[in-house]
C-alpha positions as CSV (number, residue, x, y, z in Angstrom):
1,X,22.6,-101.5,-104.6
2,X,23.5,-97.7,-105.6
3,X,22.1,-98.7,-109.1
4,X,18.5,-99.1,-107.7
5,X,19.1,-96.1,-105.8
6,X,20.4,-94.0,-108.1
7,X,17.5,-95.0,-110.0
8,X,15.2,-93.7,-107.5
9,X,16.9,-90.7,-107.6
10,X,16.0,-90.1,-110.7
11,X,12.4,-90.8,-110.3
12,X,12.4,-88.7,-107.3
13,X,13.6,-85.8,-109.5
14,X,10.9,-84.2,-110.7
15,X,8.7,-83.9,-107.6
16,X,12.4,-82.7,-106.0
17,X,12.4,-79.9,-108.3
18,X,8.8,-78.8,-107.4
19,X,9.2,-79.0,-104.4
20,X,11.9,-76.5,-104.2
21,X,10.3,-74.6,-106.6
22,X,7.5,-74.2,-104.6
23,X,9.7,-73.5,-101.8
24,X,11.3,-70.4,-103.6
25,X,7.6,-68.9,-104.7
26,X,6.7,-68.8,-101.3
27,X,10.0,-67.7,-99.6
28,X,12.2,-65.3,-101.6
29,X,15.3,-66.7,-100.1
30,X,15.1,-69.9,-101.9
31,X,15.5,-68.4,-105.4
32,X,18.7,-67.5,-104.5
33,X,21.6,-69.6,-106.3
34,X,18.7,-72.3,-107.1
35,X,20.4,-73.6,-109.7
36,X,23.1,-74.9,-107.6
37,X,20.4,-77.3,-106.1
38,X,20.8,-79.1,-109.2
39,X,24.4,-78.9,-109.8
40,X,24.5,-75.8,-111.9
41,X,26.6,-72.4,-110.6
42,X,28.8,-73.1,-108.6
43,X,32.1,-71.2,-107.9
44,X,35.3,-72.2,-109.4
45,X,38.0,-73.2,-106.4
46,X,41.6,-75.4,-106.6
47,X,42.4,-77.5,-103.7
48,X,39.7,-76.4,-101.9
49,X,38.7,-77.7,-97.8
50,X,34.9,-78.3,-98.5
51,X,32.9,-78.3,-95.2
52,X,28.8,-79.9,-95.2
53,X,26.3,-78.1,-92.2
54,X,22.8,-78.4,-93.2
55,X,21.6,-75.4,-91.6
56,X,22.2,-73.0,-88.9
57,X,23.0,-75.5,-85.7
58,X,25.4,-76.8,-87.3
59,X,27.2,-73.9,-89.3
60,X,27.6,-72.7,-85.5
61,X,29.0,-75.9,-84.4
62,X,31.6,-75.9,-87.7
63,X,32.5,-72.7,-87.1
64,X,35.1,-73.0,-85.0
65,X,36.4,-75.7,-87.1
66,X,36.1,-73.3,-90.1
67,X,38.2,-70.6,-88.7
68,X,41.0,-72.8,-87.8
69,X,41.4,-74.5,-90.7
70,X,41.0,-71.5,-92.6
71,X,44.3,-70.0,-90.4
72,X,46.1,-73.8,-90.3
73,X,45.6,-74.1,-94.4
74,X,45.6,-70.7,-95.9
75,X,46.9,-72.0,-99.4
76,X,43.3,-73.6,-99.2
77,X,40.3,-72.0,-99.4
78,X,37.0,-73.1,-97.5
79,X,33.7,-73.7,-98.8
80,X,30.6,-74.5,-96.9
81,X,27.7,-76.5,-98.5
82,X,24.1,-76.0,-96.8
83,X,20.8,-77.2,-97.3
84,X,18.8,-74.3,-96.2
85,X,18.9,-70.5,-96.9
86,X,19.2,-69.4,-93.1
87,X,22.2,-71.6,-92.9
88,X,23.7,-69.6,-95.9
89,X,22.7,-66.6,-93.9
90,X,24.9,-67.2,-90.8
91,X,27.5,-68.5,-93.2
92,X,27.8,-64.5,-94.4
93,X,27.4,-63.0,-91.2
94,X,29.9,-65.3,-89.5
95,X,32.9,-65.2,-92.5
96,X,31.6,-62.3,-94.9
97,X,33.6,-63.0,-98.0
98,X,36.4,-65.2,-96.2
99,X,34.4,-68.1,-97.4
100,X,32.9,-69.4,-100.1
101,X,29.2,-71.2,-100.0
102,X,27.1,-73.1,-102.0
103,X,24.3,-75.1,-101.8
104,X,24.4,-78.9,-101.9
105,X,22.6,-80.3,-105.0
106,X,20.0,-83.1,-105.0
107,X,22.2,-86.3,-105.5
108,X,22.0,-87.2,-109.4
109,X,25.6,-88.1,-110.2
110,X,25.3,-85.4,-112.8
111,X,25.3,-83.1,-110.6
112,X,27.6,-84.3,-108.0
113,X,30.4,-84.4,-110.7
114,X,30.0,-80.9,-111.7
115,X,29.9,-79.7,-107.8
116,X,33.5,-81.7,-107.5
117,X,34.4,-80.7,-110.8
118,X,34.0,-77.0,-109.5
119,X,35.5,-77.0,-105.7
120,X,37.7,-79.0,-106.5
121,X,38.2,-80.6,-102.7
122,X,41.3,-81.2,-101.3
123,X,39.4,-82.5,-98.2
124,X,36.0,-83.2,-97.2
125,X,34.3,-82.7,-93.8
126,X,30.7,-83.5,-93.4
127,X,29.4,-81.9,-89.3
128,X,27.2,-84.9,-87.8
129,X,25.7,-87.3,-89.9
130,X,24.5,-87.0,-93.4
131,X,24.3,-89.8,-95.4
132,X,24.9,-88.6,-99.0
133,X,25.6,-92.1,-100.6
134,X,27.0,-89.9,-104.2
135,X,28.6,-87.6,-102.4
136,X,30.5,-90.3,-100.3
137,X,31.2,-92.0,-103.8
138,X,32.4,-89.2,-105.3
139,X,35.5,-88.7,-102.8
140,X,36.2,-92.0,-102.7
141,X,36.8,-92.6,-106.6
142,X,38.4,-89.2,-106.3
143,X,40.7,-90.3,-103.4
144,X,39.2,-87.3,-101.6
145,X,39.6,-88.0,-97.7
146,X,36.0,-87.6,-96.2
147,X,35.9,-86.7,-92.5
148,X,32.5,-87.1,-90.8
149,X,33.3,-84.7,-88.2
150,X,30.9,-84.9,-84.5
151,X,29.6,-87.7,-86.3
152,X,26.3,-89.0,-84.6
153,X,23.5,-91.7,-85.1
154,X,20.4,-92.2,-82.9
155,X,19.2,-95.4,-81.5
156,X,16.1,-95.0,-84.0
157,X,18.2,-94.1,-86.5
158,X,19.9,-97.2,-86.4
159,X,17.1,-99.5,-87.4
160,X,16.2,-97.0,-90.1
161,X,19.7,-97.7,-91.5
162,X,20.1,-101.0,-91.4
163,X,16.6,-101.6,-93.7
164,X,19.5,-100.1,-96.6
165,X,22.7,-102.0,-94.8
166,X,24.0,-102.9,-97.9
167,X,23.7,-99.5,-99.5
168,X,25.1,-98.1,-96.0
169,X,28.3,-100.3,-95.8
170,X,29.2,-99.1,-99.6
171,X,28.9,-95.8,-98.5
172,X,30.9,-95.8,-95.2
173,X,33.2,-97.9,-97.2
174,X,35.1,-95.2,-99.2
175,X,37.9,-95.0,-96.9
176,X,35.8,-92.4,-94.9
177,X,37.6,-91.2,-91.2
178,X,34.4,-91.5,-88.3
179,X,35.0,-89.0,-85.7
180,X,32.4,-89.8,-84.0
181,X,30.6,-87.8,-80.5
182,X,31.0,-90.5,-78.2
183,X,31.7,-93.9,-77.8
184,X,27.5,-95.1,-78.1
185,X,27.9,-92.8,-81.4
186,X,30.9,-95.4,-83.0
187,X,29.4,-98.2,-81.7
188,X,26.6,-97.9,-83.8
189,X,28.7,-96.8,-86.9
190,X,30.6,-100.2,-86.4
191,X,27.7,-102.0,-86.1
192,X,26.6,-101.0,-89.7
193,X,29.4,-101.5,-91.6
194,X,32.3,-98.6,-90.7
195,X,36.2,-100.2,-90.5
196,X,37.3,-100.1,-86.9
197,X,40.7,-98.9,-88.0
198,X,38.9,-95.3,-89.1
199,X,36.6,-94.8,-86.3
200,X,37.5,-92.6,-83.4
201,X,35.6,-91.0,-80.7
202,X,37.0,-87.3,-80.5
203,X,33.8,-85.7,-78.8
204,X,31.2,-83.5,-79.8
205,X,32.9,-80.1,-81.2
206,X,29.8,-77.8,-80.4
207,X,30.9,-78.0,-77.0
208,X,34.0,-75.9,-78.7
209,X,31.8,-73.2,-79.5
210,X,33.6,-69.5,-79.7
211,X,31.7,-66.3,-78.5
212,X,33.2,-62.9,-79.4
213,X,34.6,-61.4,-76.2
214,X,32.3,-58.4,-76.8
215,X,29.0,-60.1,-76.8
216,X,28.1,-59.9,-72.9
217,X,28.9,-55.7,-73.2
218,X,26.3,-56.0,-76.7
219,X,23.8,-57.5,-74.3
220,X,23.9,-55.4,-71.8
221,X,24.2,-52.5,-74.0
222,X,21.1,-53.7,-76.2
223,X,19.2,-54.4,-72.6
224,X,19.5,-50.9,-71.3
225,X,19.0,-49.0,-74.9
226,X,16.1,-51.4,-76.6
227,X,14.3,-53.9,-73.0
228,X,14.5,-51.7,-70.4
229,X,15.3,-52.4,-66.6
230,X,13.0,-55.2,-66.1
231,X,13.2,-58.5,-65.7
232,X,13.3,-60.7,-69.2
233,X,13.4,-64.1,-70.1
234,X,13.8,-65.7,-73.8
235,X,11.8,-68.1,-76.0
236,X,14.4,-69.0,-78.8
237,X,14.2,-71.1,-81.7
238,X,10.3,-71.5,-81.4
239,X,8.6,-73.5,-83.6
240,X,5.1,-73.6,-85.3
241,X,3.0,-74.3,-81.7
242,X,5.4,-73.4,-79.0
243,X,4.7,-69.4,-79.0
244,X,1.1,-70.1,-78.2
245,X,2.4,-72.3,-75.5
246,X,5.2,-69.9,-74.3
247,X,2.6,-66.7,-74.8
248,X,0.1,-69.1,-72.7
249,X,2.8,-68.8,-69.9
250,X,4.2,-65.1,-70.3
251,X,0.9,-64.2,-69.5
252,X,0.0,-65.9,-66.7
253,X,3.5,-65.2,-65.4
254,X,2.7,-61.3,-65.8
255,X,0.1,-61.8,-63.0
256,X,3.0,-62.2,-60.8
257,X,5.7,-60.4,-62.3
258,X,4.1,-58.0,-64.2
259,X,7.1,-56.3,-65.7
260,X,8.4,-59.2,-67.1
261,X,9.2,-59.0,-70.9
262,X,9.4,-62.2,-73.3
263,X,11.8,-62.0,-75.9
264,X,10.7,-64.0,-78.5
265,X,12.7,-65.3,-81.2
266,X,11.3,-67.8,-83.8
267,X,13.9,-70.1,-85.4
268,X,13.1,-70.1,-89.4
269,X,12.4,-66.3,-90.9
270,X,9.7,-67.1,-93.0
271,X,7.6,-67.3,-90.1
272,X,8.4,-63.5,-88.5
273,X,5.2,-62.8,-90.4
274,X,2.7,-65.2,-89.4
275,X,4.3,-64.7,-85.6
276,X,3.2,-61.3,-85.6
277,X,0.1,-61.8,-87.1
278,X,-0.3,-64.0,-83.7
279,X,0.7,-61.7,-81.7
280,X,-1.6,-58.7,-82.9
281,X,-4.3,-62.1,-82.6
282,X,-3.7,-62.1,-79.1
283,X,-3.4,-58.2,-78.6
284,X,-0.1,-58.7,-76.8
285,X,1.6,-55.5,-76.8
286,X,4.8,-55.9,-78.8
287,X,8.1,-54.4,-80.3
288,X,9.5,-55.8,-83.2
289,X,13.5,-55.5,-83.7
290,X,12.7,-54.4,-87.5
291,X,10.7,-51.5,-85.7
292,X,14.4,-50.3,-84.5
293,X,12.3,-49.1,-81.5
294,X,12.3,-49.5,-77.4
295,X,10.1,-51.0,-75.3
296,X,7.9,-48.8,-72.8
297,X,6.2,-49.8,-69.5
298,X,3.4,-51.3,-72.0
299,X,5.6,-53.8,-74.1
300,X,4.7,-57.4,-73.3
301,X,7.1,-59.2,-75.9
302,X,10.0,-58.1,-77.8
303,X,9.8,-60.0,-81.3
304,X,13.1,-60.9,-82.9
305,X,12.4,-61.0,-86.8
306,X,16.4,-60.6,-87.5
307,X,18.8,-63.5,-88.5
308,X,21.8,-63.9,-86.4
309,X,21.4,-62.4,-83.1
310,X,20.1,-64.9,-81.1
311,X,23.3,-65.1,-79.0
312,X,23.2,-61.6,-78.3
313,X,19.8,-61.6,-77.2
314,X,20.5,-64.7,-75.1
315,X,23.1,-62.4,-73.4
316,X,20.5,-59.4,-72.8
317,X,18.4,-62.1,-70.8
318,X,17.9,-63.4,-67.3
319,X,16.3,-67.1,-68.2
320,X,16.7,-68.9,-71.6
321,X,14.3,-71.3,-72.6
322,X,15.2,-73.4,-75.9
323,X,13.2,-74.2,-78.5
324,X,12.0,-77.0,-80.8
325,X,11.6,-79.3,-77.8
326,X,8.2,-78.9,-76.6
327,X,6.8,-80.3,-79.9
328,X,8.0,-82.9,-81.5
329,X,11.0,-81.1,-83.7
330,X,14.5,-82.4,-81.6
331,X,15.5,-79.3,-79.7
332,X,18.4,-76.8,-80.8
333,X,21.6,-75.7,-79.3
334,X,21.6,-75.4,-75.2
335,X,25.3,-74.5,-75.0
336,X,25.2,-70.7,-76.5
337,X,23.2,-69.4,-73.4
338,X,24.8,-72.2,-71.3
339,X,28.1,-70.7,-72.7
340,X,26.8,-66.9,-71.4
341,X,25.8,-68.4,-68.7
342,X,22.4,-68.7,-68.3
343,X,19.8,-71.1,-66.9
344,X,18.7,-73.1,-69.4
345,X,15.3,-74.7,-69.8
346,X,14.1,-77.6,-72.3
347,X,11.0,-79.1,-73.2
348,X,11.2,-83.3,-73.7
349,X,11.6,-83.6,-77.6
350,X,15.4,-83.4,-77.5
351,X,16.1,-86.2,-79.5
352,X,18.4,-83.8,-81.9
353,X,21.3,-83.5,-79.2
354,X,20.2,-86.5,-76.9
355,X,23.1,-86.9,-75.0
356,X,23.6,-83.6,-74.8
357,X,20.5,-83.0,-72.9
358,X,21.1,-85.8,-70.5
359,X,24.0,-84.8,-69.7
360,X,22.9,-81.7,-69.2
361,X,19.6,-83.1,-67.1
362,X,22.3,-85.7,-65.1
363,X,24.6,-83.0,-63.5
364,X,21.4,-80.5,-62.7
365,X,23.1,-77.8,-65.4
366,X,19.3,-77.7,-67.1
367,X,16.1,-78.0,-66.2
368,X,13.9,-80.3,-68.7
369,X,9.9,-79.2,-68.6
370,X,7.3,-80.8,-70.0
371,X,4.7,-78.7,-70.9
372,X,3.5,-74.9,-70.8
373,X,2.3,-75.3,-67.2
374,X,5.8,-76.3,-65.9
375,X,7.5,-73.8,-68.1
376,X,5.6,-71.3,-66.2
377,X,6.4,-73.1,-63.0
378,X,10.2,-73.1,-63.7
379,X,10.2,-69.3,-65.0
380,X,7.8,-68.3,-61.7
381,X,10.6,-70.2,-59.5
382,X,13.6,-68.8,-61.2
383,X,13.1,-65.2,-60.9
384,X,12.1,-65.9,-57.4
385,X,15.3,-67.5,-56.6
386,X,18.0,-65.5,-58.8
387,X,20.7,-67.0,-56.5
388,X,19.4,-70.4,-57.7
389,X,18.8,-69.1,-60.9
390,X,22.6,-67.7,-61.2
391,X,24.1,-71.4,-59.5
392,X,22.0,-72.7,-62.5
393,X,23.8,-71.1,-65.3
394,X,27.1,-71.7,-63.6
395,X,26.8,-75.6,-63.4
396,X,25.9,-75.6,-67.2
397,X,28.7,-73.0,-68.5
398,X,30.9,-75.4,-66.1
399,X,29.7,-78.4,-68.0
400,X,30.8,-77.1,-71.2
401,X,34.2,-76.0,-70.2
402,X,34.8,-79.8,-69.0
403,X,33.5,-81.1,-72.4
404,X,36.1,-79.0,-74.4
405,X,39.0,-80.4,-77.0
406,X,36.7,-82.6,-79.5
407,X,37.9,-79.6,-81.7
408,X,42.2,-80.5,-81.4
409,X,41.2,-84.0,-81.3
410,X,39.5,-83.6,-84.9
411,X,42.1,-81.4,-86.2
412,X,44.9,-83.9,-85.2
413,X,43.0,-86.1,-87.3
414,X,42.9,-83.8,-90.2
415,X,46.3,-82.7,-90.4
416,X,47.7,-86.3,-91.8
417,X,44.8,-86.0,-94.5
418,X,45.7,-82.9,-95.7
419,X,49.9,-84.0,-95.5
């Protein structure tokens, strides 16, 4: 089976390689290190802990992770493999030079011998669930342990998978460790193929997430200095569609509350431009963090076109609504402004972090909205009821705190590996 799919590998190659071609004329940050996305470049490490998050959600999630195995294995160093550039991005702002990166290459056993040949990996640990069949060969014929750490598969996923079982069960075969999110989650890994006497459910380690102590004072202090005393609420992590929903309702909203200010953050950078462009569509009044400028009386929306200060502009606001989950993209991360704090709302495509959401949904610690009309709804009420409001973001920073220790439970894991 991995011949006739290493054979489609191949054929797939050369639209692979215009496609990210294509991807770097349009977005500067993808020339960067492009070489490495077909095995060429990489650093030179010895013994090295190599960590896989495809992009930002789950660098954050891995971060934790990162640190401590960086201060439990300092004779090793760590290097983090993304797919995208704005996961590279929060890998530097997070760790600076304290960590190497690369990017993953495009899975020709070429160039998945020269990435091992390079790092060298004394251990690998793959966040959720990314099926890289080469990759997984690699450390086996290596005798590299492979974690697959938070490891997750959706219900739909599941059918997907088992159209390649065969292909599947060789790759899960490689004496890979499953640490999976919950018990559903290493049900379904038994189900295809993984050996019971590797599979453990250790929990979901984003609910492990570290905030620097100073990041409520940076809210406030970026509040009073650069928003203004008026009431604000957040758009983060938008996606193409949701600001003209989430405009939609900031501006029927302002007919009620008409100092209210919309912070609006979309998720991926190459779009600051084209959100802007909307916005001077629309004539909203606006302020752009780029501008390095306040709002005044007349500022409708504060644009956030920076990388990596979503949490603290989570902690300048009074309502966080989360992105990517009122069209059909899966949702992002409700625990950073449940960590802060703060009520959270959801649109219905969640199906990144289902049981996440449900959970959140099931002990009233969210509130799940389906459209633009009851986002505006849910906004309207909240600021209307701030006691309400404030018991909202206590239940959900409450539900986080109980969900604690899948970290420990995946470092206890760990530690024999790396013995």
């Amino acid at each position: 089976m991995r011949f006739f799919y290493n054979l489609l590998v191949y054929l797939l190659m050369p639209a692979y390689a215009m496609y990210w071609l294509g991807k770097a004329i349009v977005n500067r940050s993808y020339r960067l290190q492009i070489g490495q996305r077909f095995g060429l470049g990489y650093p030179k490490l010895r013994s090295s802990i190599w960590v896989h998050a495809v992009s930002v959600g789950e660098v954050v999630a891995a971060a934790p992770m990162i640190r401590a195995l960086a201060r439990k294995y300092p004779a090793h160093p760590v290097i983090v493999t993304t797919v995208t550039p704005t996961g590279a991005a929060r890998i530097r702002s997070l760790f600076g030079d304290s960590v190497q990166h690369c990017y993953i290459p495009f899975e020709t056993p070429g160039a998945v011998r020269r990435l091992f040949e390079a790092i060298d990996p004394r251990i690998a640990l793959i966040i959720e669930t990314e099926i890289w069949p080469n990759l997984y060969y690699g450390c086996g014929t290596r005798g590299i342990p492979l974690v697959l750490a938070s490891a997750r598969i959706s219900p739909r996923s599941v059918a997907n998978y088992r159209r390649l079982l065969p292909l599947f069960r060789e790759t899960v075969s490689h004496g890979i460790v499953i640490a999976a999110q919950s018990t559903a989650d290493a049900n379904r890994f038994l189900e295809l193929g993984a050996a019971p006497e590797r599979t453990r459910v250790t929990g979901n380690i984003k609910f492990d997430i570290e905030l620097p102590d100073d990041l409520h004072e940076r809210g406030r202090a970026f509040r009073r200095e650069t928003l203004g005393n008026r009431p604000v609420w957040i758009a983060a992590s938008t996606h193409e569609g949701e600001e003209s929903i989430v405009l939609a309702a900031h501006e029927r909203l302002r007919e009620e509350h008409p100092e209210l200010l919309l912070l609006l953050v979309p998720r991926h950078p190459e779009r600051f431009d084209s959100v802007r462009e909307f916005l001077e569509r629309g004539s909203f009044e606006y302020v752009a963090r780029t501008e390095e400028r306040s709002c005044d009386a007349s500022t409708s929306v504060f644009l956030g076109d920076t990388m990596g200060e979503v949490p603290m502009f989570y902690a300048a606001s009074d309502i966080a609504f989360v992105g990517g989950s009122l069209t059909p993209i899966g949702g992002h991360n409700l625990l950073e402004p449940a960590a802060l704090g703060r009520p959270v709302l959801t649109g219905p495509h969640v199906f990144n972090a289902q049981e996440i959401a449900e959970q959140f949904v099931l002990d009233d610690a969210c509130r799940m909205i389906a459209d633009g009309a009851e986002l505006e709804n849910m906004v309207d009420w909240l600021l209307r009821n701030p006691e309400e409001a404030a018991a909202l973001g206590m239940r959900g920073r409450s539900l986080l705190e109980t969900n604690r220790g899948a970290l420990g439970r995946l470092l206890e894991l760990v530690d024999p590996l790396m013995s």
